[in-house]
C-alpha positions as semicolon CSV with decimal commas, in nm:
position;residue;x (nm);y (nm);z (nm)
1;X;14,452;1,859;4,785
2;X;14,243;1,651;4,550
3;X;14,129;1,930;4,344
4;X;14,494;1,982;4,293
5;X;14,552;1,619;4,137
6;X;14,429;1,560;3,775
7;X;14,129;1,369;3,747
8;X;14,317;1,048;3,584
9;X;14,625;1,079;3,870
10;X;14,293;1,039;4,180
11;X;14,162;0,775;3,957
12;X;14,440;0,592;3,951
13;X;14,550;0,637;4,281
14;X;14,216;0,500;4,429
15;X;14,279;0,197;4,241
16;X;14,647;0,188;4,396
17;X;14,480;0,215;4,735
18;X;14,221;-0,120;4,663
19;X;14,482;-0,308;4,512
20;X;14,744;-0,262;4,837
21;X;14,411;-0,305;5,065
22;X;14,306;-0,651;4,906
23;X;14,649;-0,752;4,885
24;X;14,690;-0,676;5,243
25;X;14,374;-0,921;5,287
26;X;14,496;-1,181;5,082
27;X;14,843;-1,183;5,280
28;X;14,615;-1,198;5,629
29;X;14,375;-1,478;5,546
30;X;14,704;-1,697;5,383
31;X;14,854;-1,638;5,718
32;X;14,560;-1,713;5,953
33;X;14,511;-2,104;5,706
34;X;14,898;-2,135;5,760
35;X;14,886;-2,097;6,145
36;X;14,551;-2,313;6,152
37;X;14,681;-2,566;5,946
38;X;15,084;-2,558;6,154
39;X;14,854;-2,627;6,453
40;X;14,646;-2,882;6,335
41;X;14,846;-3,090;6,131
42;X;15,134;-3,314;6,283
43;X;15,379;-3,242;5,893
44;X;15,491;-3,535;5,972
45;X;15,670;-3,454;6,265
46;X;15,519;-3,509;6,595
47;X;15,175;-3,698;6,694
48;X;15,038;-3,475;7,015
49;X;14,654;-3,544;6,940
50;X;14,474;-3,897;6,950
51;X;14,312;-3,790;6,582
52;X;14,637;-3,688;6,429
53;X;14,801;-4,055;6,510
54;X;14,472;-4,215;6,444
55;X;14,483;-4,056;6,077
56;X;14,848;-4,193;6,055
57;X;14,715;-4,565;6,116
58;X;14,446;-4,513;5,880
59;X;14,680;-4,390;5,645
60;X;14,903;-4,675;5,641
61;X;14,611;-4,992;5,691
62;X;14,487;-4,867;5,383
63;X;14,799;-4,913;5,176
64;X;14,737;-5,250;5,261
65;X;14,355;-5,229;5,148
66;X;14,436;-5,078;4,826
67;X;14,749;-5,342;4,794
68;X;14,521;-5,621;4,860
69;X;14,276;-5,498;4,602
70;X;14,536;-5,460;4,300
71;X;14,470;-5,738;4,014
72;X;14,761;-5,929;4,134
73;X;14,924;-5,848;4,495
74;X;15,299;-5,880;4,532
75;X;15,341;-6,154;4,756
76;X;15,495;-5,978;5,104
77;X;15,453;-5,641;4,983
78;X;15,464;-5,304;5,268
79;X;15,680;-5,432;5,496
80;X;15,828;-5,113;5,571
81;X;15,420;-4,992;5,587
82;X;15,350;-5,279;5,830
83;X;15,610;-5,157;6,038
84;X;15,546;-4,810;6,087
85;X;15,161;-4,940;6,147
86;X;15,251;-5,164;6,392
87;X;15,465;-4,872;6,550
88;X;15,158;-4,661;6,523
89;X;14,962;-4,895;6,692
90;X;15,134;-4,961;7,041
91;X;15,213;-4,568;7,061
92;X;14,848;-4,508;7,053
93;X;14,756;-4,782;7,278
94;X;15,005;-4,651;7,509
95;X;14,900;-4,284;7,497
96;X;14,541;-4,287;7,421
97;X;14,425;-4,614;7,473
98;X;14,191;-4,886;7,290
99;X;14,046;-4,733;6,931
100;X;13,857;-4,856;6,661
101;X;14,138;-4,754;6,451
102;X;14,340;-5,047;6,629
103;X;14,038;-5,334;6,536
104;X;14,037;-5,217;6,149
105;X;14,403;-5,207;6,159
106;X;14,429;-5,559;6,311
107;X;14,179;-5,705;6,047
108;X;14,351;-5,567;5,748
109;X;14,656;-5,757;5,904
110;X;14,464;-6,082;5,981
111;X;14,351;-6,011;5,582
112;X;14,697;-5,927;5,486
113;X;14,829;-6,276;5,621
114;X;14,512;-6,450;5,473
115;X;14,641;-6,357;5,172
116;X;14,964;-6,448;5,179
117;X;14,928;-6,746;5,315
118;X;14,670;-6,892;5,042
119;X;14,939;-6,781;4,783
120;X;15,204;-7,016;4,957
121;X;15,389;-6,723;5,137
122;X;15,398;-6,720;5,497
123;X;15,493;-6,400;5,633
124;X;15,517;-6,468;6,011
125;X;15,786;-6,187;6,096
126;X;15,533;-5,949;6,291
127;X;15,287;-6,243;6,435
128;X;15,430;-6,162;6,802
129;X;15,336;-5,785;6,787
130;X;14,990;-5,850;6,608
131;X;14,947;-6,109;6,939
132;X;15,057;-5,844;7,199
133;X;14,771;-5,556;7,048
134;X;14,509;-5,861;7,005
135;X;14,592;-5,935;7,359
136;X;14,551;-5,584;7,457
137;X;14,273;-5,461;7,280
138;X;14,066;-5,811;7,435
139;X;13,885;-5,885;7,127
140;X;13,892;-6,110;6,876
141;X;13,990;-5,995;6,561
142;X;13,691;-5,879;6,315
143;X;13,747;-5,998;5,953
144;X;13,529;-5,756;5,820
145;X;13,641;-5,436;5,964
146;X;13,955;-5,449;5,752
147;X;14,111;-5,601;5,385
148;X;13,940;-5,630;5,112
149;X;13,665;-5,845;4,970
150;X;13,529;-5,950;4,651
151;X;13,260;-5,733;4,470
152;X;13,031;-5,788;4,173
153;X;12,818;-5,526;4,033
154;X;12,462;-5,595;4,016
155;X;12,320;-5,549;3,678
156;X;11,990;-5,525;3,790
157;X;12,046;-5,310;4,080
158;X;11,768;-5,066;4,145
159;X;11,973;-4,772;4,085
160;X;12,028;-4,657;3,736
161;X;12,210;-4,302;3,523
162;X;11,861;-4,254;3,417
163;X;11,716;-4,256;3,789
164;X;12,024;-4,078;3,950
165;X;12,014;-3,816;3,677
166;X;11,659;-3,724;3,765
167;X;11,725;-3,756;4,119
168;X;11,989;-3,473;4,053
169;X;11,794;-3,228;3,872
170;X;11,490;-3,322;4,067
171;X;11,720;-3,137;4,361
172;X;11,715;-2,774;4,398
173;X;11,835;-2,492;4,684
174;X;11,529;-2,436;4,870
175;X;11,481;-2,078;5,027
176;X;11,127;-2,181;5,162
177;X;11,052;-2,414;5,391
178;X;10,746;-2,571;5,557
179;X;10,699;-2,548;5,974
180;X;10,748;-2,862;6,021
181;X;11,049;-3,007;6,285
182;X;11,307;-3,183;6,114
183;X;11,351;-3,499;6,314
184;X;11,702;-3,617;6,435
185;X;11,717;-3,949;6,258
186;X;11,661;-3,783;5,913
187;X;11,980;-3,613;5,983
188;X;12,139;-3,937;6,135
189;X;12,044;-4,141;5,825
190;X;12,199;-3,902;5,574
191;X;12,511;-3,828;5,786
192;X;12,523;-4,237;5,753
193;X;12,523;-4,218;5,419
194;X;12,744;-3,922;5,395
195;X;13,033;-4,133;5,565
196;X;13,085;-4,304;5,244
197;X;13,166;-4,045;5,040
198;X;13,565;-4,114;4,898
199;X;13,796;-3,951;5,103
200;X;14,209;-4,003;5,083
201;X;14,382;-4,263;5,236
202;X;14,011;-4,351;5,392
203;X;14,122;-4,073;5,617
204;X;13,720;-3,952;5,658
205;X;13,735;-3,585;5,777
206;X;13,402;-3,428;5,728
207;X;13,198;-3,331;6,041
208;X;12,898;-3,222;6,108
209;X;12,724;-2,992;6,347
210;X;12,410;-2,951;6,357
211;X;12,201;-2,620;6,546
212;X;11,832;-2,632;6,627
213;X;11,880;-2,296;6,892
214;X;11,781;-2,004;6,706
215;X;12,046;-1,800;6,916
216;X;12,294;-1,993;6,822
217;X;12,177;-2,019;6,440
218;X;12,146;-1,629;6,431
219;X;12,488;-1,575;6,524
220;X;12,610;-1,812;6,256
221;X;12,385;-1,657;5,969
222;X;12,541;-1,300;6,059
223;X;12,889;-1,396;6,040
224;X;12,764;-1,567;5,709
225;X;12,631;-1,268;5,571
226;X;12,449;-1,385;5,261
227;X;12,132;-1,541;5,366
228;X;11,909;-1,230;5,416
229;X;11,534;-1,305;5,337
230;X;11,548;-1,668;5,424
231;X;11,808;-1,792;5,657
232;X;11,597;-1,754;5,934
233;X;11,318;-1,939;5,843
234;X;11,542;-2,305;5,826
235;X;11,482;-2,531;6,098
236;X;11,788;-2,648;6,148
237;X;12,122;-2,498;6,042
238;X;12,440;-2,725;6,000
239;X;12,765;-2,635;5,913
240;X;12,995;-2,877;5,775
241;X;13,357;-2,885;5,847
242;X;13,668;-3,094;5,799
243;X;13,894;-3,194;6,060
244;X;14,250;-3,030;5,986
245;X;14,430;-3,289;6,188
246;X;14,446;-3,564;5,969
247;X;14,627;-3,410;5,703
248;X;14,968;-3,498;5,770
249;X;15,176;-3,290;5,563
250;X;15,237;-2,952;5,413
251;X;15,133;-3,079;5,052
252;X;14,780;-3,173;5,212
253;X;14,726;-2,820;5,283
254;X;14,432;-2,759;5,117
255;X;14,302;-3,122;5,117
256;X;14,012;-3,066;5,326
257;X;13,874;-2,871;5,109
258;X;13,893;-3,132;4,867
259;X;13,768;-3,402;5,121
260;X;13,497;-3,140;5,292
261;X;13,375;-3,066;4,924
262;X;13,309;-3,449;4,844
263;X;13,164;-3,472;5,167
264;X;12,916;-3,208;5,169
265;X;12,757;-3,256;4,854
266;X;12,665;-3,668;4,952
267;X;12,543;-3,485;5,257
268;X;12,300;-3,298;5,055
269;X;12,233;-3,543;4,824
270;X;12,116;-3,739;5,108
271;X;11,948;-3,504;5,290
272;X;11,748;-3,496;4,913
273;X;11,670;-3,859;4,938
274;X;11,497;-3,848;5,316
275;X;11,252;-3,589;5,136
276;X;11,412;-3,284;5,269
277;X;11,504;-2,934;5,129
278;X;11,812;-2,765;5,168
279;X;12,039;-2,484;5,000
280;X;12,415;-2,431;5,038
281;X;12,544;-2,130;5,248
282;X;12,910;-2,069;5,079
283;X;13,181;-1,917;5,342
284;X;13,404;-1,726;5,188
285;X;13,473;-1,504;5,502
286;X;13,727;-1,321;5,643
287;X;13,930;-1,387;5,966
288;X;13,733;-1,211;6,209
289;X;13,398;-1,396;6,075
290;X;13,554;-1,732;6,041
291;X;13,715;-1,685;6,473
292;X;13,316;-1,567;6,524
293;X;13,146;-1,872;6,386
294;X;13,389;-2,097;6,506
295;X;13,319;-1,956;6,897
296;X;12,949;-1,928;6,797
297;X;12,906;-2,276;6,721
298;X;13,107;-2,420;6,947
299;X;13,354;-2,553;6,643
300;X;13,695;-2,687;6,765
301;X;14,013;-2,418;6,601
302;X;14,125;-2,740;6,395
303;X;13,821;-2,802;6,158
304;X;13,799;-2,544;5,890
305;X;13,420;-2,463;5,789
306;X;13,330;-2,569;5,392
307;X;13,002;-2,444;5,366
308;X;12,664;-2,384;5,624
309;X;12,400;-2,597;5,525
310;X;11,979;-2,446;5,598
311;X;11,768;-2,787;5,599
312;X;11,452;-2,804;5,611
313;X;11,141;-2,967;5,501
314;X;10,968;-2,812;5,191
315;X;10,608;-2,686;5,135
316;X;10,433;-2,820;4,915
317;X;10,492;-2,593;4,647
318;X;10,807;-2,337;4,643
319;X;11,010;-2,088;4,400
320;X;11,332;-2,187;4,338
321;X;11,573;-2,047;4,108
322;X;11,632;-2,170;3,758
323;X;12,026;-2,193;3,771
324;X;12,046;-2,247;3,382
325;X;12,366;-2,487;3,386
326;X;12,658;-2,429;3,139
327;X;12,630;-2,593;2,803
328;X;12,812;-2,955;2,828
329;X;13,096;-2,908;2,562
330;X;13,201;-2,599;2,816
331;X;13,270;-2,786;3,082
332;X;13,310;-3,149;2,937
333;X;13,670;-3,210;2,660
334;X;13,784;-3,562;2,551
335;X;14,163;-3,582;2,511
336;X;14,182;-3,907;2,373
Protein backbone atom coordinates (compact mmCIF):
# COMPACT_ATOMS: atom_id res chain seq x y z
CA UNK A 1 0.00 0.00 0.00
CA UNK A 2 2.82 2.42 0.64
CA UNK A 3 4.45 1.97 -2.60
CA UNK A 4 1.14 3.05 -3.91
CA UNK A 5 1.23 6.57 -2.01
CA UNK A 6 3.59 9.28 -3.44
CA UNK A 7 6.59 9.81 -1.59
CA UNK A 8 5.47 13.49 -0.29
CA UNK A 9 1.61 12.02 0.62
CA UNK A 10 3.77 9.02 3.28
CA UNK A 11 5.83 11.91 4.30
CA UNK A 12 3.30 13.83 5.27
CA UNK A 13 1.18 11.40 6.65
CA UNK A 14 3.92 10.19 9.15
CA UNK A 15 4.04 13.59 10.37
CA UNK A 16 0.07 13.52 10.74
CA UNK A 17 0.54 10.36 12.76
CA UNK A 18 3.35 12.19 15.45
CA UNK A 19 1.45 15.18 15.64
CA UNK A 20 -2.10 13.20 16.73
CA UNK A 21 0.34 10.84 18.94
CA UNK A 22 1.98 13.81 20.95
CA UNK A 23 -1.16 15.53 21.07
CA UNK A 24 -2.72 12.51 22.47
CA UNK A 25 0.22 12.78 25.20
CA UNK A 26 -0.17 16.22 25.88
CA UNK A 27 -4.10 15.72 26.49
CA UNK A 28 -3.05 12.57 29.00
CA UNK A 29 -0.40 14.21 31.15
CA UNK A 30 -2.90 17.66 31.40
CA UNK A 31 -5.43 15.22 32.64
CA UNK A 32 -3.37 13.10 35.08
CA UNK A 33 -1.96 17.16 36.85
CA UNK A 34 -5.79 18.03 36.77
CA UNK A 35 -6.92 14.89 38.73
CA UNK A 36 -3.69 15.19 41.04
CA UNK A 37 -4.16 18.62 41.64
CA UNK A 38 -8.65 18.15 42.12
CA UNK A 39 -7.41 15.69 44.79
CA UNK A 40 -4.95 17.53 46.48
CA UNK A 41 -6.11 20.86 46.62
CA UNK A 42 -9.24 21.88 48.82
CA UNK A 43 -10.33 25.05 45.57
CA UNK A 44 -11.53 26.53 48.18
CA UNK A 45 -14.19 24.36 48.95
CA UNK A 46 -13.80 21.80 51.55
CA UNK A 47 -10.79 21.24 54.20
CA UNK A 48 -10.62 17.12 54.51
CA UNK A 49 -6.72 17.01 55.25
CA UNK A 50 -4.91 18.57 58.42
CA UNK A 51 -2.23 20.22 55.70
CA UNK A 52 -4.86 21.66 53.46
CA UNK A 53 -6.53 23.72 56.58
CA UNK A 54 -3.14 24.26 58.02
CA UNK A 55 -2.12 26.07 54.60
CA UNK A 56 -5.45 28.08 54.97
CA UNK A 57 -4.24 29.50 58.50
CA UNK A 58 -0.96 30.20 57.16
CA UNK A 59 -2.46 31.87 54.43
CA UNK A 60 -4.45 34.24 56.31
CA UNK A 61 -1.72 34.96 59.61
CA UNK A 62 0.39 36.16 57.03
CA UNK A 63 -1.88 38.85 55.68
CA UNK A 64 -1.43 40.08 58.96
CA UNK A 65 2.54 39.74 58.76
CA UNK A 66 2.75 41.46 55.56
CA UNK A 67 -0.01 44.16 56.95
CA UNK A 68 2.05 44.71 59.94
CA UNK A 69 5.15 45.22 57.87
CA UNK A 70 3.65 47.97 55.38
CA UNK A 71 5.30 51.60 56.04
CA UNK A 72 2.23 52.67 57.78
CA UNK A 73 -0.50 49.93 58.97
CA UNK A 74 -4.16 50.90 58.82
CA UNK A 75 -5.16 50.99 62.24
CA UNK A 76 -7.81 47.76 62.60
CA UNK A 77 -7.15 46.51 59.28
CA UNK A 78 -8.31 42.39 58.23
CA UNK A 79 -11.04 42.05 60.22
CA UNK A 80 -12.80 39.99 57.87
CA UNK A 81 -9.04 38.00 57.68
CA UNK A 82 -9.05 37.71 61.49
CA UNK A 83 -12.22 36.15 61.30
CA UNK A 84 -11.92 33.51 58.92
CA UNK A 85 -8.41 32.77 60.94
CA UNK A 86 -9.97 32.55 64.00
CA UNK A 87 -12.61 30.20 62.24
CA UNK A 88 -9.71 28.27 60.91
CA UNK A 89 -8.31 27.87 64.07
CA UNK A 90 -11.02 26.14 66.35
CA UNK A 91 -11.99 23.84 63.20
CA UNK A 92 -8.54 22.53 63.28
CA UNK A 93 -8.28 22.23 66.92
CA UNK A 94 -11.44 20.41 66.81
CA UNK A 95 -10.54 18.00 63.99
CA UNK A 96 -6.91 17.58 64.16
CA UNK A 97 -5.84 18.84 67.26
CA UNK A 98 -2.94 21.19 68.75
CA UNK A 99 -0.47 22.56 65.68
CA UNK A 100 2.23 24.79 65.40
CA UNK A 101 0.21 26.52 62.91
CA UNK A 102 -2.15 27.53 65.94
CA UNK A 103 1.11 29.10 68.19
CA UNK A 104 2.32 31.29 65.01
CA UNK A 105 -1.18 32.17 64.38
CA UNK A 106 -1.77 33.23 68.03
CA UNK A 107 1.50 35.39 68.07
CA UNK A 108 0.78 37.28 64.95
CA UNK A 109 -2.53 38.11 66.87
CA UNK A 110 -0.84 38.95 70.23
CA UNK A 111 1.49 41.19 67.53
CA UNK A 112 -1.51 42.37 65.73
CA UNK A 113 -3.06 43.83 69.07
CA UNK A 114 0.48 45.10 70.12
CA UNK A 115 0.20 47.15 67.42
CA UNK A 116 -2.84 48.55 67.65
CA UNK A 117 -2.82 49.23 70.89
CA UNK A 118 0.55 51.42 70.88
CA UNK A 119 -1.20 53.45 68.05
CA UNK A 120 -4.17 54.30 70.50
CA UNK A 121 -6.62 51.71 68.91
CA UNK A 122 -7.86 49.02 70.96
CA UNK A 123 -9.33 46.34 69.04
CA UNK A 124 -10.74 43.99 71.74
CA UNK A 125 -13.67 42.41 69.55
CA UNK A 126 -12.01 38.81 69.21
CA UNK A 127 -10.03 38.83 72.79
CA UNK A 128 -12.59 35.99 74.05
CA UNK A 129 -11.80 33.57 71.11
CA UNK A 130 -7.92 34.33 71.16
CA UNK A 131 -8.48 33.30 75.21
CA UNK A 132 -10.46 30.07 74.43
CA UNK A 133 -7.38 28.66 71.72
CA UNK A 134 -4.64 30.09 74.34
CA UNK A 135 -6.54 28.12 76.85
CA UNK A 136 -6.61 25.16 74.69
CA UNK A 137 -3.45 24.96 73.14
CA UNK A 138 -1.86 25.34 77.17
CA UNK A 139 0.87 27.58 76.26
CA UNK A 140 1.71 30.83 76.59
CA UNK A 141 1.75 32.77 73.68
CA UNK A 142 5.33 33.08 71.82
CA UNK A 143 6.00 36.66 70.57
CA UNK A 144 8.40 35.58 68.23
CA UNK A 145 6.75 32.88 66.33
CA UNK A 146 4.47 35.43 64.68
CA UNK A 147 4.23 39.52 63.51
CA UNK A 148 6.74 41.26 62.43
CA UNK A 149 9.88 42.85 63.77
CA UNK A 150 12.23 45.48 62.98
CA UNK A 151 15.28 44.78 60.64
CA UNK A 152 18.42 46.69 59.74
CA UNK A 153 20.78 45.56 57.18
CA UNK A 154 24.23 45.11 58.21
CA UNK A 155 26.64 46.96 56.11
CA UNK A 156 29.39 45.07 57.12
CA UNK A 157 27.85 41.75 57.00
CA UNK A 158 30.17 39.02 55.89
CA UNK A 159 28.31 38.27 52.87
CA UNK A 160 28.87 40.34 49.82
CA UNK A 161 27.69 40.30 45.46
CA UNK A 162 31.32 39.82 45.04
CA UNK A 163 31.50 36.66 47.45
CA UNK A 164 27.99 35.24 46.46
CA UNK A 165 28.86 35.68 42.80
CA UNK A 166 31.90 33.47 43.16
CA UNK A 167 30.15 31.21 45.37
CA UNK A 168 27.75 30.72 42.30
CA UNK A 169 30.08 30.06 39.61
CA UNK A 170 32.37 28.32 42.00
CA UNK A 171 29.18 25.65 41.85
CA UNK A 172 28.96 23.17 39.18
CA UNK A 173 26.79 19.67 38.40
CA UNK A 174 29.07 17.08 39.53
CA UNK A 175 28.88 13.62 37.68
CA UNK A 176 31.83 12.24 39.86
CA UNK A 177 31.90 11.72 43.17
CA UNK A 178 34.32 10.58 45.89
CA UNK A 179 33.41 7.19 48.21
CA UNK A 180 32.92 8.87 50.90
CA UNK A 181 29.28 8.61 53.10
CA UNK A 182 27.46 11.67 53.08
CA UNK A 183 26.52 12.20 56.69
CA UNK A 184 22.86 12.99 57.76
CA UNK A 185 23.42 16.35 59.35
CA UNK A 186 25.00 17.78 56.11
CA UNK A 187 21.68 17.12 54.64
CA UNK A 188 19.82 18.37 57.85
CA UNK A 189 21.80 21.66 57.83
CA UNK A 190 21.05 22.53 54.21
CA UNK A 191 17.38 21.37 54.34
CA UNK A 192 17.54 24.11 57.38
CA UNK A 193 18.60 26.50 55.29
CA UNK A 194 16.48 25.51 52.43
CA UNK A 195 13.28 26.32 54.63
CA UNK A 196 13.89 29.89 54.04
CA UNK A 197 13.67 30.08 50.65
CA UNK A 198 10.38 32.67 49.73
CA UNK A 199 7.47 30.81 49.23
CA UNK A 200 3.65 32.42 48.85
CA UNK A 201 1.62 33.33 51.53
CA UNK A 202 4.66 31.66 53.75
CA UNK A 203 2.78 28.61 52.65
CA UNK A 204 6.40 26.45 52.59
CA UNK A 205 5.73 23.39 50.34
CA UNK A 206 8.98 21.88 49.34
CA UNK A 207 9.87 18.38 50.73
CA UNK A 208 12.44 16.39 50.75
CA UNK A 209 13.23 12.73 50.58
CA UNK A 210 16.16 11.54 50.83
CA UNK A 211 17.40 7.54 49.64
CA UNK A 212 20.63 5.98 50.81
CA UNK A 213 19.19 2.10 49.59
CA UNK A 214 20.61 1.47 46.35
CA UNK A 215 17.34 -0.59 45.51
CA UNK A 216 15.38 1.96 46.09
CA UNK A 217 17.72 4.64 44.27
CA UNK A 218 17.89 2.27 41.17
CA UNK A 219 14.33 2.21 40.71
CA UNK A 220 14.14 5.98 40.84
CA UNK A 221 17.13 6.57 38.31
CA UNK A 222 15.22 4.17 35.73
CA UNK A 223 12.04 5.87 35.81
CA UNK A 224 14.35 9.02 35.45
CA UNK A 225 15.93 7.89 32.48
CA UNK A 226 18.70 10.40 31.92
CA UNK A 227 21.42 9.67 34.29
CA UNK A 228 23.25 6.80 32.47
CA UNK A 229 27.07 6.80 33.23
CA UNK A 230 26.80 8.37 36.61
CA UNK A 231 23.64 8.10 38.51
CA UNK A 232 24.73 5.21 40.17
CA UNK A 233 27.74 6.23 41.58
CA UNK A 234 25.82 9.18 44.03
CA UNK A 235 25.60 8.34 47.51
CA UNK A 236 22.59 9.54 48.23
CA UNK A 237 19.71 10.35 45.86
CA UNK A 238 16.93 12.92 46.90
CA UNK A 239 14.10 13.94 45.14
CA UNK A 240 12.46 17.07 45.90
CA UNK A 241 8.81 17.59 45.78
CA UNK A 242 6.10 20.08 46.66
CA UNK A 243 3.17 19.36 48.60
CA UNK A 244 -0.03 19.92 46.28
CA UNK A 245 -2.28 20.47 49.22
CA UNK A 246 -1.62 23.81 50.11
CA UNK A 247 -2.54 25.38 47.04
CA UNK A 248 -5.95 26.36 47.57
CA UNK A 249 -7.33 27.24 44.37
CA UNK A 250 -7.55 26.49 40.70
CA UNK A 251 -5.36 29.66 39.79
CA UNK A 252 -2.50 28.05 42.05
CA UNK A 253 -2.35 25.24 39.74
CA UNK A 254 0.94 25.29 38.77
CA UNK A 255 2.31 27.11 41.88
CA UNK A 256 4.36 24.41 43.12
CA UNK A 257 6.29 24.47 40.54
CA UNK A 258 6.99 27.90 41.18
CA UNK A 259 7.46 27.28 45.01
CA UNK A 260 9.38 23.67 44.36
CA UNK A 261 11.68 25.63 41.84
CA UNK A 262 12.71 28.35 44.53
CA UNK A 263 13.05 25.68 46.83
CA UNK A 264 15.29 23.37 45.15
CA UNK A 265 17.82 25.58 43.96
CA UNK A 266 18.54 27.07 47.97
CA UNK A 267 18.65 23.35 48.48
CA UNK A 268 21.52 23.05 46.21
CA UNK A 269 22.99 26.07 46.93
CA UNK A 270 23.26 24.80 50.34
CA UNK A 271 24.17 21.55 49.81
CA UNK A 272 27.28 23.77 47.88
CA UNK A 273 28.08 25.55 51.05
CA UNK A 274 28.49 22.17 53.43
CA UNK A 275 31.29 21.27 50.73
CA UNK A 276 29.23 18.89 48.80
CA UNK A 277 28.67 18.08 45.06
CA UNK A 278 25.57 17.63 43.42
CA UNK A 279 23.84 17.82 39.84
CA UNK A 280 20.15 18.27 39.02
CA UNK A 281 18.13 15.25 37.62
CA UNK A 282 15.19 17.16 35.55
CA UNK A 283 11.72 15.04 35.43
CA UNK A 284 10.03 15.67 32.64
CA UNK A 285 8.28 12.18 32.59
CA UNK A 286 5.35 10.73 31.53
CA UNK A 287 2.41 9.28 33.59
CA UNK A 288 3.43 5.85 33.93
CA UNK A 289 7.10 7.03 35.18
CA UNK A 290 5.87 9.75 37.40
CA UNK A 291 2.93 6.68 39.27
CA UNK A 292 6.50 4.48 39.28
CA UNK A 293 8.68 6.86 41.19
CA UNK A 294 6.08 8.00 43.28
CA UNK A 295 5.43 4.04 44.54
CA UNK A 296 9.23 3.59 44.35
CA UNK A 297 10.03 6.13 46.75
CA UNK A 298 7.45 5.87 48.88
CA UNK A 299 6.14 9.64 47.76
CA UNK A 300 2.58 10.48 48.99
CA UNK A 301 -0.01 10.97 45.36
CA UNK A 302 -0.27 14.77 46.55
CA UNK A 303 3.38 16.07 46.17
CA UNK A 304 4.36 16.45 42.60
CA UNK A 305 8.24 15.66 41.98
CA UNK A 306 10.40 19.02 40.66
CA UNK A 307 13.54 17.54 40.06
CA UNK A 308 15.89 14.31 41.64
CA UNK A 309 18.79 15.59 43.19
CA UNK A 310 22.48 12.96 43.11
CA UNK A 311 24.60 14.42 46.18
CA UNK A 312 27.56 13.55 46.90
CA UNK A 313 30.92 14.49 48.08
CA UNK A 314 33.49 15.38 45.32
CA UNK A 315 37.03 14.04 44.59
CA UNK A 316 39.44 16.01 44.66
CA UNK A 317 39.66 16.81 41.20
CA UNK A 318 36.60 16.17 38.61
CA UNK A 319 35.35 17.05 34.89
CA UNK A 320 32.55 19.02 34.78
CA UNK A 321 30.95 20.56 31.93
CA UNK A 322 31.57 24.08 30.79
CA UNK A 323 27.81 25.22 30.39
CA UNK A 324 28.89 28.51 28.53
CA UNK A 325 25.95 30.82 29.95
CA UNK A 326 23.96 33.14 27.56
CA UNK A 327 25.36 36.55 26.97
CA UNK A 328 23.70 39.06 29.69
CA UNK A 329 21.86 41.56 27.30
CA UNK A 330 19.92 38.09 26.14
CA UNK A 331 18.49 37.42 29.07
CA UNK A 332 18.72 40.80 31.05
CA UNK A 333 16.23 44.25 29.34
CA UNK A 334 15.64 47.50 31.32
CA UNK A 335 12.19 48.99 30.63
CA UNK A 336 12.58 52.03 32.38
Amino acid sequence: MKRLLPAPLRRWLRQRRRTVKAYRALVRVYLYDFRNYRKASPLGLSYDDPEQLRSRIIIDAHKLEKGLALPEPRLGFGRDTIARLLQSLKMFRKRFGADYSADWSLATLGAYQEYNRTHGEEVTWFDPQVADLQAASGTAIQPELGGYMEHTPDPDATWDAAAFGAFARARHSARIYSDAPVAPELIARAAASAQYTPSVCNRQSGRLHVYRDRATMDALLKAQGGSRGFGDTAPVLIAITADRRGFQTPQERNQCWIDGGLFAMSFIYALHAEGLGSCCLNWSRDVDMDRIAHQAGAIPDHEAIIMLLAVGHLPDSLRVARSARRPLDHILQEHG
